[in-house]
C-alpha positions as CSV (number, residue, x, y, z in Angstrom):
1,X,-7.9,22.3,16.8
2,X,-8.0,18.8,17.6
3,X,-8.6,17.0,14.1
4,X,-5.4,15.0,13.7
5,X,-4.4,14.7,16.9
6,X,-4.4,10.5,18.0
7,X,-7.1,10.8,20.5
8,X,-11.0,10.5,20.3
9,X,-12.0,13.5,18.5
10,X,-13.6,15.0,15.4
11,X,-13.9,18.0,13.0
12,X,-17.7,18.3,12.5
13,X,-19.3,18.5,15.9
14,X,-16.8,21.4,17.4
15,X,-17.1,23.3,14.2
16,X,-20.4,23.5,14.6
17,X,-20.3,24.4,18.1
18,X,-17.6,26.8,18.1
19,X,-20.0,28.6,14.6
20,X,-23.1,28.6,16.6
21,X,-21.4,30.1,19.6
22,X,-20.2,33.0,17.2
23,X,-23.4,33.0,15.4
24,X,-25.8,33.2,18.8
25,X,-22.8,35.8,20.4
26,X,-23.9,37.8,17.2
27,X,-27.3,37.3,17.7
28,X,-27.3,38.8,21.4
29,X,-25.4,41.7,20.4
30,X,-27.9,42.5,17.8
31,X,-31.4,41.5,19.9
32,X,-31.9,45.0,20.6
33,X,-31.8,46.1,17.0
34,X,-33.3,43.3,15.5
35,X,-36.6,41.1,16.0
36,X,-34.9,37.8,14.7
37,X,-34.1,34.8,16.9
38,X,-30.9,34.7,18.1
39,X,-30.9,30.7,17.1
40,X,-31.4,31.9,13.7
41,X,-27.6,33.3,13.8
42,X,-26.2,30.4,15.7
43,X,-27.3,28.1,12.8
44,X,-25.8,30.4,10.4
45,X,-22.7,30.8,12.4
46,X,-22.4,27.0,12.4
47,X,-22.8,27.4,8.2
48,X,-20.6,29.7,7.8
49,X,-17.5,27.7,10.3
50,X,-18.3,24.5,8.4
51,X,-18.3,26.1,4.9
52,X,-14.9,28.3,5.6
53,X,-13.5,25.2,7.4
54,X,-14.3,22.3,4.8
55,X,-15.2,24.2,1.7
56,X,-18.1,21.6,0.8
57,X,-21.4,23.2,-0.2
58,X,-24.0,21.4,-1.5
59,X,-23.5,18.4,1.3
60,X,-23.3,21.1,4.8
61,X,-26.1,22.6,3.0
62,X,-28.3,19.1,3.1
63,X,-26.9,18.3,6.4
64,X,-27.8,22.0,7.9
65,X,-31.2,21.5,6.3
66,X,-32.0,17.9,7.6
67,X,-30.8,19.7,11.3
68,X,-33.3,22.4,11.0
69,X,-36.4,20.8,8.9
70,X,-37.2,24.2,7.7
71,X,-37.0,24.4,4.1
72,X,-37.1,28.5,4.3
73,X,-33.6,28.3,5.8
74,X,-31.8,27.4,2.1
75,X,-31.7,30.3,1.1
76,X,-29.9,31.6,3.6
77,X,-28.1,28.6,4.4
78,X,-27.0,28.8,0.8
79,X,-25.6,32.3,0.6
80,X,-23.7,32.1,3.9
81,X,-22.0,28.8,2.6
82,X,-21.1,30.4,-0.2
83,X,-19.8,33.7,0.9
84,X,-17.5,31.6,3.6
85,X,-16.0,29.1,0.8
86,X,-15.4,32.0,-1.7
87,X,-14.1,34.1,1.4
88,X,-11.7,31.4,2.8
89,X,-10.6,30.1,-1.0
90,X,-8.4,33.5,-0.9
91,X,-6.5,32.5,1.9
92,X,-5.9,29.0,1.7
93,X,-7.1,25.8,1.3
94,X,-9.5,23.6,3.4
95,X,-8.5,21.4,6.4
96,X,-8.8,18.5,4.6
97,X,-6.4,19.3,1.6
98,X,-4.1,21.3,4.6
99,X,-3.9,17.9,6.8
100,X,-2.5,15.8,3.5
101,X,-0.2,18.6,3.2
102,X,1.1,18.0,6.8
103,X,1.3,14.4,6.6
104,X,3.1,14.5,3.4
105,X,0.7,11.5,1.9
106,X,1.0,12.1,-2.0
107,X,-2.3,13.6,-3.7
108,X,-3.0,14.5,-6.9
109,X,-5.7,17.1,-7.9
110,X,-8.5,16.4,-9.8
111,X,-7.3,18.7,-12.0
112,X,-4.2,20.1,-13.6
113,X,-2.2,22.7,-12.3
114,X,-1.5,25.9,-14.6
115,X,2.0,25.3,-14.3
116,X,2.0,22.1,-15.9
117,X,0.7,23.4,-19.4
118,X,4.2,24.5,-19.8
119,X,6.4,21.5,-19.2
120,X,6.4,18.5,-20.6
121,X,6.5,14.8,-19.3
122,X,10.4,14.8,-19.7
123,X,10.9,17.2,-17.1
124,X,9.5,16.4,-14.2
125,X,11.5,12.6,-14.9
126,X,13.8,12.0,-11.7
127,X,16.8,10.2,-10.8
128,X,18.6,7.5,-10.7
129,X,16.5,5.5,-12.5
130,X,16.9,2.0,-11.9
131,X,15.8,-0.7,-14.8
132,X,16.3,-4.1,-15.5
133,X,17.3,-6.3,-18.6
134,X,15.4,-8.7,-20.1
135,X,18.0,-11.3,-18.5
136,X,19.2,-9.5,-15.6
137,X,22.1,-10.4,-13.0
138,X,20.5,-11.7,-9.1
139,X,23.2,-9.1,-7.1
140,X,21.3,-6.1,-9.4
141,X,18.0,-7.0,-8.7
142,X,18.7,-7.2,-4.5
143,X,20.9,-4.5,-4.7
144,X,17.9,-2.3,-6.5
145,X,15.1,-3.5,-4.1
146,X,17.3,-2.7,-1.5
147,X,18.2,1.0,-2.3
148,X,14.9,1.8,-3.4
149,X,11.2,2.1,-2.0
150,X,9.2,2.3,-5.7
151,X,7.2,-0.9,-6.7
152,X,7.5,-0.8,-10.7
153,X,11.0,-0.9,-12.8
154,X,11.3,-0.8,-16.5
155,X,12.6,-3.8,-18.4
156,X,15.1,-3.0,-21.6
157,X,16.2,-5.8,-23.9
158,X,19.4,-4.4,-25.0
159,X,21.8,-6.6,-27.7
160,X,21.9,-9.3,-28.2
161,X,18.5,-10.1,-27.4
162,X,17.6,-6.9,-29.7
163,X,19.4,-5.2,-32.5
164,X,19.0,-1.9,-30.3
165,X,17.8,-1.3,-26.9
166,X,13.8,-0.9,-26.2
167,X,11.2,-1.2,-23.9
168,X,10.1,-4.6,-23.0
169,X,7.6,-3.7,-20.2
170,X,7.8,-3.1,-16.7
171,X,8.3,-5.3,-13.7
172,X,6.5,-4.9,-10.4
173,X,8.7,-5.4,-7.2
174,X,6.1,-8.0,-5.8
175,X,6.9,-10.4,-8.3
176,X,10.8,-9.5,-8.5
177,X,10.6,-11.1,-4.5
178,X,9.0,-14.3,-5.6
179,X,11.1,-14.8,-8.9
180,X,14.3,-14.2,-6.3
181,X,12.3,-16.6,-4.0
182,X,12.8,-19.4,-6.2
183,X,16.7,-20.1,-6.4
184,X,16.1,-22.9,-8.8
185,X,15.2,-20.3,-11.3
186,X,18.8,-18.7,-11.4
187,X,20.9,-20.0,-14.6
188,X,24.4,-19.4,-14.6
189,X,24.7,-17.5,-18.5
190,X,22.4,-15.2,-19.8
191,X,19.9,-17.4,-21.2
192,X,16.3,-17.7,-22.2
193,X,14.3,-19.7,-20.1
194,X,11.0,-19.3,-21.2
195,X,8.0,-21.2,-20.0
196,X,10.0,-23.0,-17.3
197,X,9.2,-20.3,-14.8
198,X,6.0,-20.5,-15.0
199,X,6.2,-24.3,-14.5
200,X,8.5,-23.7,-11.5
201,X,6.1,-21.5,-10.2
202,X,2.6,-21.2,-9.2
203,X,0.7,-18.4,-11.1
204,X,-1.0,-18.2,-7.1
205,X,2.5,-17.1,-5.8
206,X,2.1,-14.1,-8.1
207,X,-0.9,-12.7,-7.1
208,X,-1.2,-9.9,-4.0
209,X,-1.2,-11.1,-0.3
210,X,-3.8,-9.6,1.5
211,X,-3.6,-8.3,5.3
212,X,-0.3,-8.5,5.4
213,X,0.1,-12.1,5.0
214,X,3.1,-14.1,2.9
215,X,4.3,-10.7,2.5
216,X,7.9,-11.7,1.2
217,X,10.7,-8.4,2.4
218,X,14.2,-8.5,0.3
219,X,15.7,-8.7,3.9
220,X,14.4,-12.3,4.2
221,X,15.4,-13.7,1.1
222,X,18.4,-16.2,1.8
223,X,20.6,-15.4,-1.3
224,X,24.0,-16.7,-1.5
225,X,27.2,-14.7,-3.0
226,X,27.2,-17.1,-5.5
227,X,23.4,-16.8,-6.4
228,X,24.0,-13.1,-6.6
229,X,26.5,-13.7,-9.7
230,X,23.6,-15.8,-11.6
231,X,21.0,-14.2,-14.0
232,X,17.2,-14.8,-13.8
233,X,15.4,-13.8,-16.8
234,X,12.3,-11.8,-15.9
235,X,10.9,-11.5,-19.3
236,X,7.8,-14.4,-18.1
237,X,6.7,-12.0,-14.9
238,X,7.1,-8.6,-17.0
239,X,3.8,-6.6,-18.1
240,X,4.9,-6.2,-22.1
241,X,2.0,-3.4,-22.2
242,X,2.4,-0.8,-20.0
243,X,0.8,2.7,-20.0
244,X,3.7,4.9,-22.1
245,X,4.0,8.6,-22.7
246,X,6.6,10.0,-25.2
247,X,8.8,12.7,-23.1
248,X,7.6,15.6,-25.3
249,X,3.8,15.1,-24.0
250,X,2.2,17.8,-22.2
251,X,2.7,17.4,-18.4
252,X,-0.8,18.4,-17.9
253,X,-1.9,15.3,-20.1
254,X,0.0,13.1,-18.9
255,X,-1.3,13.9,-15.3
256,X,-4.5,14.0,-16.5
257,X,-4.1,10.6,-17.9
258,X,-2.5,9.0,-14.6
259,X,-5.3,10.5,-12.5
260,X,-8.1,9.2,-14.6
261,X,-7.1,5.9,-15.1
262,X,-6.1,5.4,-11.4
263,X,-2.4,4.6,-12.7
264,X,0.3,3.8,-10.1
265,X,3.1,3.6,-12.8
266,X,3.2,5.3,-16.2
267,X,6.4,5.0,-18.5
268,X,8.2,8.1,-20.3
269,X,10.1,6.9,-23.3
270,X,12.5,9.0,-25.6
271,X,10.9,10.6,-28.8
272,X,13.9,8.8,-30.6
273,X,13.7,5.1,-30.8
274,X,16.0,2.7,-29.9
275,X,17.2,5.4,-27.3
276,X,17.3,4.0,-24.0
């Protein structure tokens, strides 16, 4: 009742203390029929709230046991956890899984879903999708940070720079902000400039603030109208190897593949090449 709620409180302890009531309540009914000790049910009241409330087995068991010291209690212990997690998996799922529902904080299962074996990457693939040349113009990039809240974009070097458009990597929004930072950067044509970024710039300014700290926000960038019609080539700060899937791989892969290598961005490219 009270896990979630912004005030001192827990899960564990009133679990346990609303089981055992249960259990012992149970136990006093039953005195009269039975010669067991009533804190025998409380205990497995407690097991069963915790195991039909959490769905963990093996751990509530441990922790139950190290509560008791009474090693002739697993068995017990064990069935009751057991026959609550089986009983409460065809209802719904735990408090834990129900509270990141609530919240809305993205989760992925450790596993696939069943629906997934029959789409492919392609179709879960959502829009508008905003990418970047190789040598893109300043007003796109602000304009892009600006309209979105997602920290990687794909870079496409399109003609001239290519004989048909393809994937050059992928750029994080981090290092978008200090490219923009540095207005000496911005060339005036579409040109190649290389190395000289990287001179400009401090591979330092690149890497991840921590705490909070030199945080740079697209709302403090001072960027003139003018500035916005110059180009910036972002081919310097761009990962050129970025985890890819083709668009006809199994969704269930390519989750599997995101969740086990801890991914925050994976690409989907066209089967075709030198379709953008």
């Amino acid at each position: 009742v009270t896990y979630g709620v912004a005030i001192p409180s827990g899960l564990f302890i009133p679990v346990i203390l609303a089981g055992a009531s249960y259990g012992r309540l149970i136990g006093t009914v039953l005195d009269q029929f039975t010669v067991l000790d009533t804190g025998l049910f409380a205990l497995l009241g407690a097991a069963s709230f915790l195991g039909g409330t959490m769905r963990m087995t093996v751990s509530l068991c441990v922790i139950l046991l190290e509560l008791t010291d009474n090693l002739l209690m697993l068995p017990l212990v064990m069935l009751v956890l057991l026959i609550s997690k089986t009983v409460a998996d065809c209802f719904n799922k735990g408090v834990y899984d129900q509270i990141v529902e609530f919240k809305g904080l993205p989760y992925m299962e450790a596993h696939a879903e069943p629906y997934m074996r029959n789409l492919v990457a392609g179709d879960v693939v959502s829009g508008p999708l905003f990418s970047f040349c190789g040598i893109e113009k300043v007003g796109n990039i602000v304009h892009a940070l600006k309209v979105t809240k997602h920290h990687g974009f794909p870079v496409i070097d399109e003609p001239p720079l290519t004989d048909s458009p393809e994937l050059c990597g992928l750029v994080l929004r981090s290092h978008l902000l200090v490219l923009l930072k540095h207005r000496t950067l911005f060339t005036r044509e579409r040109v190649v400039t290389g190395s000289t970024i990287m001179n400009k710039v401090k591979a330092s300014d690149f890497a991840k603030p921590g705490l909070g700290r030199g945080i740079i926000r697209v709302e403090d960038l001072d960027i003139s109208q003018e500035d916005m019609e110059m180009f910036v080539d972002l081919h310097p700060i761009t990962n050129t190897s970025p985890y890819t899937v083709v668009e006809t791989m199994s969704l269930a892969k390519a989750a599997l593949l995101f969740r086990e290598l801890g991914l925050r961005h994976l690409l989907v490219v066209p089967k075709k090449p030198g379709v953008s």
